[in-house]
C-alpha positions in Angstrom: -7.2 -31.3 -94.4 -5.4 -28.2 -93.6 -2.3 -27.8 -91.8 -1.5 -24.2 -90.5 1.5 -24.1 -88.6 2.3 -20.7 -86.1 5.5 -19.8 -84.4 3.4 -18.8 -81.5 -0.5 -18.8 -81.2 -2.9 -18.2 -78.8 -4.6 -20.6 -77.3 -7.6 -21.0 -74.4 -4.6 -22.5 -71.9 -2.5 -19.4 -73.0 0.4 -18.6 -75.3 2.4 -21.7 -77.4 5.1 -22.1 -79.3 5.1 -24.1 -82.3 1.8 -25.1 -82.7 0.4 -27.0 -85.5 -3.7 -26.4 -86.5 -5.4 -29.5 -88.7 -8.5 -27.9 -90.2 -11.2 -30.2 -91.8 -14.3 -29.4 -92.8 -14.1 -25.7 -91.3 -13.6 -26.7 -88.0 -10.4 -27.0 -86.0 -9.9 -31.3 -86.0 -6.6 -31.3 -84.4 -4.4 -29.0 -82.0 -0.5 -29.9 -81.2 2.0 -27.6 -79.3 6.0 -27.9 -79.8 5.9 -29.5 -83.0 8.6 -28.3 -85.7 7.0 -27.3 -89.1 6.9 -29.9 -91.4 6.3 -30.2 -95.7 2.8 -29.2 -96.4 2.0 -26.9 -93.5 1.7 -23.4 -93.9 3.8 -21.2 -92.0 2.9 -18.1 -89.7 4.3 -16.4 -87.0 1.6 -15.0 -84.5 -1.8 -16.3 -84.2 -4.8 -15.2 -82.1 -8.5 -16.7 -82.5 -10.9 -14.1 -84.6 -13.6 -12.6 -82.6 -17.4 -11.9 -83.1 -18.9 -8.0 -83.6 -21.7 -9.4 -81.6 -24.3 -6.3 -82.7 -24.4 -4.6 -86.2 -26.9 -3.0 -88.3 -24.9 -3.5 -91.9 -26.9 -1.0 -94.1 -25.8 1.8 -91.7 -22.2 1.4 -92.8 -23.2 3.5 -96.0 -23.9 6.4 -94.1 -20.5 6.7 -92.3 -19.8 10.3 -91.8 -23.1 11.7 -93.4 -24.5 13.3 -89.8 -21.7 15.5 -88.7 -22.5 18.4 -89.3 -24.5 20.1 -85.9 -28.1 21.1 -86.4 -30.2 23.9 -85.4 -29.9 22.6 -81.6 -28.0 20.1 -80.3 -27.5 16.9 -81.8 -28.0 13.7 -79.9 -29.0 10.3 -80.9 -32.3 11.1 -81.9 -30.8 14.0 -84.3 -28.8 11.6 -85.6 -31.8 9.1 -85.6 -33.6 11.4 -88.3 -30.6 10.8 -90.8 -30.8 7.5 -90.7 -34.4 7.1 -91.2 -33.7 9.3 -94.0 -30.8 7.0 -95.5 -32.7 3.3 -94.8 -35.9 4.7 -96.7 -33.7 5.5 -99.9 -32.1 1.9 -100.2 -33.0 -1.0 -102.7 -32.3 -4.6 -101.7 -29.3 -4.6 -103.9 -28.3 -1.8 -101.9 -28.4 -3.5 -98.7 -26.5 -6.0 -100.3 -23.6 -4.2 -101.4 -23.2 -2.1 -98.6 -23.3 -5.4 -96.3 -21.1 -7.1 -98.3 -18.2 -4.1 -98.0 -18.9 -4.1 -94.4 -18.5 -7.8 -94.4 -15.3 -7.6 -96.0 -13.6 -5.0 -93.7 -14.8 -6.7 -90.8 -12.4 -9.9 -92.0 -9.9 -7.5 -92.7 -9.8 -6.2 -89.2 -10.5 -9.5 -87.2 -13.9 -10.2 -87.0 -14.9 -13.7 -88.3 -18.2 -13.7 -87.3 -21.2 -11.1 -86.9 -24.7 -10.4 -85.1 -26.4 -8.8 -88.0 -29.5 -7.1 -85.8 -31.6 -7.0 -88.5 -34.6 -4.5 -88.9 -34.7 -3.0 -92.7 -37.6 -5.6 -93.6 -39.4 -3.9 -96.2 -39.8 -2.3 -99.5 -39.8 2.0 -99.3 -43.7 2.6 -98.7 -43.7 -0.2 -95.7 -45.6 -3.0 -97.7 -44.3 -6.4 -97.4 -42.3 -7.5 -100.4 -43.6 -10.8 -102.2 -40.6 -12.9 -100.5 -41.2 -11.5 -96.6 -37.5 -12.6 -96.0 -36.2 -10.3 -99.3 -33.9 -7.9 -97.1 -32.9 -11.1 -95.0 -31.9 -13.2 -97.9 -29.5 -9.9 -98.8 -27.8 -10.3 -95.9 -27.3 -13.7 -96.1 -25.7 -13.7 -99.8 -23.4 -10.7 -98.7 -21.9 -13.3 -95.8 -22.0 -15.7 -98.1 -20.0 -14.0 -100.4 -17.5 -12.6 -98.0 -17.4 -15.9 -96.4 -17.8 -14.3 -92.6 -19.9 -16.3 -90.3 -23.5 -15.3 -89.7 -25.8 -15.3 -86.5 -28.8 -13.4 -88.0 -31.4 -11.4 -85.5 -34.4 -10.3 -87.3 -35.5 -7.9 -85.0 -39.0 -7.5 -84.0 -40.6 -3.6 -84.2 -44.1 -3.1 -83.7 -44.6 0.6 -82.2 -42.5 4.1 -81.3 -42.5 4.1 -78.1 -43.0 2.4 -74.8 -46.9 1.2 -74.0 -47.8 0.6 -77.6 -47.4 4.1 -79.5 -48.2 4.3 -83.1 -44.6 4.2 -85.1 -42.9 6.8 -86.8 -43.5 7.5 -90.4 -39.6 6.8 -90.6 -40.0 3.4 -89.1 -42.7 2.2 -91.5 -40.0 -0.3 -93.5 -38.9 -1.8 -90.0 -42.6 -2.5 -88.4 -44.3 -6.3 -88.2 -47.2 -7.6 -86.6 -46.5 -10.9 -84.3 -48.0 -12.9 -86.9 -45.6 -11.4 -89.7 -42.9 -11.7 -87.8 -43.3 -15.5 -87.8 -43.7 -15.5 -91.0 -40.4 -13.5 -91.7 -38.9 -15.9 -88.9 -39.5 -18.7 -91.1 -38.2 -17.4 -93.8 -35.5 -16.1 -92.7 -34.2 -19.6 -91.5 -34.5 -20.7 -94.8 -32.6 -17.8 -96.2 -29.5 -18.7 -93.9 -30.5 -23.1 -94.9 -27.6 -23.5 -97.4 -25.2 -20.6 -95.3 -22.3 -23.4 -93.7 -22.1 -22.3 -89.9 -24.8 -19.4 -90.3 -27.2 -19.5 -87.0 -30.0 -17.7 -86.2 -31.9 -16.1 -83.3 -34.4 -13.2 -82.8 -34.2 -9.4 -81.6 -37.1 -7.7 -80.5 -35.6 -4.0 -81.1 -36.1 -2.5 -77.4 -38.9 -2.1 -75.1 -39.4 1.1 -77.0 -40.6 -1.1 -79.8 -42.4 -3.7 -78.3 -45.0 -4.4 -75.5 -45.2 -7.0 -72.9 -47.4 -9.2 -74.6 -45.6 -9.1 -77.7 -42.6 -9.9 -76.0 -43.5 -13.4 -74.1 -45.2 -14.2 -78.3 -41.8 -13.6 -79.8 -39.7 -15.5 -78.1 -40.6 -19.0 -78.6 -40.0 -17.9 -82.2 -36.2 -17.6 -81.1 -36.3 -21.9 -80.1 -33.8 -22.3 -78.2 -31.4 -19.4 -80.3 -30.2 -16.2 -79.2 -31.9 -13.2 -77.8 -30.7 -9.6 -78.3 -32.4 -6.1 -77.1 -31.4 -2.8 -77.1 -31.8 -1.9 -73.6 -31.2 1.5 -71.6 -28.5 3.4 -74.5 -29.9 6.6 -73.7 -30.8 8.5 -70.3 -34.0 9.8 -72.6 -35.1 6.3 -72.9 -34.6 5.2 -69.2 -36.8 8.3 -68.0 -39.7 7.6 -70.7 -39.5 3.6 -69.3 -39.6 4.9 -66.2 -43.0 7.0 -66.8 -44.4 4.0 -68.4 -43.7 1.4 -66.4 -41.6 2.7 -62.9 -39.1 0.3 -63.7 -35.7 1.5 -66.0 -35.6 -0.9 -68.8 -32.9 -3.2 -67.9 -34.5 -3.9 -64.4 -38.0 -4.0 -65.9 -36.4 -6.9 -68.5 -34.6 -8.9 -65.7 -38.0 -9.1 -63.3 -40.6 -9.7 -66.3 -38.5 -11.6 -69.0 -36.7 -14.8 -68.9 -33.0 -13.0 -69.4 -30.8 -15.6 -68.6 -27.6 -17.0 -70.8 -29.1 -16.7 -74.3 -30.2 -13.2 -73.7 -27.6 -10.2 -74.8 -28.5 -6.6 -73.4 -27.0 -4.1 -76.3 -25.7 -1.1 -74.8 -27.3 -1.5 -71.8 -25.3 1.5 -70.6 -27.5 4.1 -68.2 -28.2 0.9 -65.4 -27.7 1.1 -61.5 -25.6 -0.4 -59.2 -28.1 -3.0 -58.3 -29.6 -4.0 -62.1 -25.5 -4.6 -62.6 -25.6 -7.1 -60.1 -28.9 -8.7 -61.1 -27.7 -8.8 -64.8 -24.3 -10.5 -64.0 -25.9 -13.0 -62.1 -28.4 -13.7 -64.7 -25.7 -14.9 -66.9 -26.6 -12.3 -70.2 -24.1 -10.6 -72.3 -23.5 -6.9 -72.3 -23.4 -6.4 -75.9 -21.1 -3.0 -76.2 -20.1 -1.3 -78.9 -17.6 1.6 -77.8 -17.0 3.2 -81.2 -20.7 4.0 -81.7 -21.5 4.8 -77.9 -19.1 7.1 -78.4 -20.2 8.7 -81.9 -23.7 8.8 -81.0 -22.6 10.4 -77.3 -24.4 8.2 -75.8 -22.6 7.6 -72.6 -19.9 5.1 -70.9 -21.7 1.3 -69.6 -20.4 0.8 -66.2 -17.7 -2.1 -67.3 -15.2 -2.6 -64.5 -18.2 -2.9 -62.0 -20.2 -5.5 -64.3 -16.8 -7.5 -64.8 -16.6 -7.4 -60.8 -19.6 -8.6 -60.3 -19.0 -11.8 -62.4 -20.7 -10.4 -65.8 -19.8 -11.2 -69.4 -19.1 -8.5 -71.6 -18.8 -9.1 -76.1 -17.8 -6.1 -78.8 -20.0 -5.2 -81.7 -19.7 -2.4 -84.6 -23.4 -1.3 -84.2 -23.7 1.9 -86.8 -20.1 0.4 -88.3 -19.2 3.7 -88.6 -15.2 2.8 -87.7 -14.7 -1.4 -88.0 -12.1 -3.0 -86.4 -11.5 -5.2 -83.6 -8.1 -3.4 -81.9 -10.3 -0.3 -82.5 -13.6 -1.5 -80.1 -11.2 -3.1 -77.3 -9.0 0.0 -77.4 -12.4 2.7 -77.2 -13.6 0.0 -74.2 -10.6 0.1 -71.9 -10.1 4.2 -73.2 -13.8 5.1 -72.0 -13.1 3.4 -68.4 -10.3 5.1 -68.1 -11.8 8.2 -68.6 -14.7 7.7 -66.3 -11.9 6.4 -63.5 -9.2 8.6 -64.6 -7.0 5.5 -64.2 -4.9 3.4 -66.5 -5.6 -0.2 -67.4 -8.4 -0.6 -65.7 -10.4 -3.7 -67.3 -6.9 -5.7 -66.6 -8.7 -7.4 -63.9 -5.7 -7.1 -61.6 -1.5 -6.5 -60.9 0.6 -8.1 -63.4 -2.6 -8.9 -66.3 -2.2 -7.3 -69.5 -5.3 -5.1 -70.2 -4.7 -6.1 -74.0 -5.2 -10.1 -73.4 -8.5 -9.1 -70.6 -10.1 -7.6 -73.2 -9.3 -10.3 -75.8 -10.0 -12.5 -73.5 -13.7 -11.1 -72.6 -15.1 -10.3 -76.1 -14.0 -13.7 -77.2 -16.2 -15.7 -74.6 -19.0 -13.1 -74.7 -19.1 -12.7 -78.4 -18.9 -16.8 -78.7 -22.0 -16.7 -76.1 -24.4 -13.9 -77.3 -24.1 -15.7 -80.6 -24.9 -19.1 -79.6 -20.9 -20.8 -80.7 -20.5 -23.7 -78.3 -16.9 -23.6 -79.1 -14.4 -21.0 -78.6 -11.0 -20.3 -79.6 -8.2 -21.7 -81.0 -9.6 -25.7 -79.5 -10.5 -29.0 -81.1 -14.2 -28.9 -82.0 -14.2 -24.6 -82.7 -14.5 -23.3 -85.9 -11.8 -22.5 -87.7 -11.2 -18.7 -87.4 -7.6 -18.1 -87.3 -6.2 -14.3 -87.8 -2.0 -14.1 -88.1 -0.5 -10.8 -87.0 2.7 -9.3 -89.0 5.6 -10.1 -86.3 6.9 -7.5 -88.0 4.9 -4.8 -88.1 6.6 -1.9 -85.8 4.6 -2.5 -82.2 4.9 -5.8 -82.4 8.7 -6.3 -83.8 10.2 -8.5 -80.5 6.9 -9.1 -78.6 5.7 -11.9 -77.2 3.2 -13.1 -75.4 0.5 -10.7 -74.0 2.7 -8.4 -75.1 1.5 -9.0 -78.7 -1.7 -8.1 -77.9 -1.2 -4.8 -76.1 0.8 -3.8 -78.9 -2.0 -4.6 -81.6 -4.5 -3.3 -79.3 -3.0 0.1 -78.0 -0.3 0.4 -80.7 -1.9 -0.3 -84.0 -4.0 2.1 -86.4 -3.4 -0.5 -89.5 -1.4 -2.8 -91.1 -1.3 -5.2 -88.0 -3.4 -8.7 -89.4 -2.0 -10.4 -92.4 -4.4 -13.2 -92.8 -7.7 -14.4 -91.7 -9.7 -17.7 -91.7 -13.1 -18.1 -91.6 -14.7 -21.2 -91.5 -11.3 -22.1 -92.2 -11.5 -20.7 -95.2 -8.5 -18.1 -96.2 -10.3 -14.8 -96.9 -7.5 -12.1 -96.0 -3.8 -12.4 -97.1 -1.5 -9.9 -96.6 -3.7 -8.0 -94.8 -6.6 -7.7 -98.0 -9.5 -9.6 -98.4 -9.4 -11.4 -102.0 -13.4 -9.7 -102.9 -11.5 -6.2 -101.5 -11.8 -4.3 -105.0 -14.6 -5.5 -106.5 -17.0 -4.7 -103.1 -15.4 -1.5 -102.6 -16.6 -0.7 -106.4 -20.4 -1.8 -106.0 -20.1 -0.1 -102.5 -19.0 3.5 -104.1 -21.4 3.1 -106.8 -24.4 2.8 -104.6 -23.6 5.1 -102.0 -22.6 7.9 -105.0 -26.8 7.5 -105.8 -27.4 7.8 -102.1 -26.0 10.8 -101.3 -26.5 12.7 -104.5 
């Protein structure tokens, strides 16, 4: 047993004072408010639950920075979708692995305890299978294993190029499975993540781009009973060709011929109508937005206040993980409404709410959600993922309450997060994860081969 004891935490009634955390077994076995520390518990002053980056693709983490430079004509995501074609067909599995396992690490660091790994780099450089079909996937799993985050793995289905069935890219030739391999690699990825403590798993059938009707309704059994992620309408390109194909955009096309409903999380999701907002709030599926890489890839604002108002749930991932950090999402979320609106605080959700705890608030039960955690928070029964901000770190000296939380959120750049549990684990102490050295050497080394 582990007793963590927290002038003030955060918990799902609100803020307390004085609150002790037993921790057994890597879940939280006991909560108890107004309590005075005692011999034997550890002492903190602020503590907020850690959140999930709901969507990332790990190996694109090494690339951070490499496409910024503008082309011949203007650069857009499928400019930028060249480079990193370019970059996934260059990496080894022990690549994946270190670059995952860095990514993993700064993740903890900045307050993510658990991730969505959307997993498509499958197989070896010319495309054939490698003699374990689940080799990439076991990568992943020993680089959150290592780190200690918590996993919810999403092999992702990709079958084609483009919408009805087009033959793939010659890029795309390590990402692409039949139905029947992908069962296979479903199957084996399960037993990859077997041994992983609190490692899930579900399945992501990459976009509609990527896979046709039929091979749709196959897949998803293969999920039983897990998570569900697609890409889904990122890009106005990709609404018009779905369009042409179909006469549906892709988020309305999923809602009327898929069974979207509470397991499902639409990533991105961002070029939709008034009316697919309303249909996709009430069907009870995530938006799974990641404002850092909407934004570096220009790919446009998701229309957040009006999916909010309409009753919808909303979870943060890193995506391309080209900046990780959890202040750094919420803040580039609330920023990009306000922007659109040219208002301030606009995902507050109205007068007298701090913007800071509604967006807390909202990527904690939408990243608990998209990723299948029963449990959320700092509650009996949750797992234990515990981060402690530095009381006095300047923009939160003499805050309390919500007040903590804008300051990390809007005043931060570092420095802000001391420690971190994971699975109630201790990872991060004094702000460093305890692997933080030896990942950031196998991290330089690979990418130095990389880019040379």
């Amino acid at each position: 047993m582990t007793r963590l004891h927290f002038t003030s935490a955060l918990l799902p009634s609100g803020w307390a004072d004085d609150v002790r955390l037993e921790v057994a077994d890597g879940t939280i076995a006991a909560v108890t408010v107004g309590v005075a520390p005692e011999h034997g518990d550890e002492r903190h002053a602020l503590a907020v639950p850690g959140i999930a980056s709901l969507h990332s693709h790990a190996f694109q983490r090494g690339m951070a920075g490499l496409s910024e430079t503008r082309g011949d004509s203007a650069d857009t995501f499928w400019t930028w979708r060249e480079t990193m074609y370019r970059f996934a067909l260059a990496m080894t599995p022990d690549d994946v692995e270190s670059v995952a396992t860095l990514l993993y690490v700064e993740m903890l660091e900045q307050g993510f305890t658990r991730v969505g790994e959307f997993h498509y780099l499958h197989h070896d450089h010319d495309g054939r299978l490698y003699a374990d079909i689940a080799e990439m996937a076991t990568r992943i799993a020993r680089a959150a294993a290592s780190s200690g985050i918590g996993l919810t793995l999403l092999p992702s289905f990709y079958a084609h190029g483009s919408f009805g069935g087009a033959a793939p890219h010659a890029g795309q030739r390590r990402f692409i499975c039949s139905v029947d391999q992908f069962a296979k690699l479903m199957a084996a990825s399960r037993k990859a993540i077997g041994t992983l403590r609190g490692a899930n798993i579900g399945i992501a059938p990459h976009s509609l781009r990527a896979v046709t009707p039929d091979e749709l309704a196959a897949i998803i059994p293969l999920a039983d009973g897990g998570p569900v992620h697609i890409h889904a309408a990122e890009q106005t390109q990709e609404v018009e060709d779905c369009l042409a194909w179909s006469g549906q955009p892709p988020v309305e096309w999923l809602l009327d011929h898929a069974p979207v409903d509470r397991r499902w999380c639409l990533i991105h999701a961002t070029h939709t109508t008034p009316s697919e907002i309303t249909a996709f709030a009430e069907a009870g599926a995530v938006a799974g937005l990641c404002p850092i890489t909407e934004a570096s890839l220009g790919d446009g604002i998701f229309p957040t206040r009006e999916f909010v108002a309409a009753g919808g749930r909303f979870g943060v991932g890193t995506d391309s993980n080209v900046l990780v950090g959890v202040a750094d999402e919420l803040r580039q979320l609330e920023y990009g409404q306000r922007l659109k609106h040219r208002e301030r605080n606009v995902l507050s959700g109205g007068p007298g709410v701090s913007t800071g705890r509604a967006l807390l608030d909202g990527a904690l039960a939408g990243g608990a959600q998209a990723l299948a955690q029963p449990v959320v928070g700092l509650a009996v029964g949750a797992r234990a993922d515990v981060v402690t901000l530095d009381a006095n770190h300047p923009s939160l000296a003499g805050r309390r309450g919500d007040a903590v939380l804008d300051g990390w959120i809007f005043g931060t750049h570092a420095g802000a997060i001391d420690c971190v549990w994971a699975g109630g684990e201790k990872l991060v102490e004094g702000g460093q994860h305890r692997l933080r050295g030896e990942a950031r050497e196998k991290f330089a080394t690979t990418v130095r081969r990389l880019v040379a």
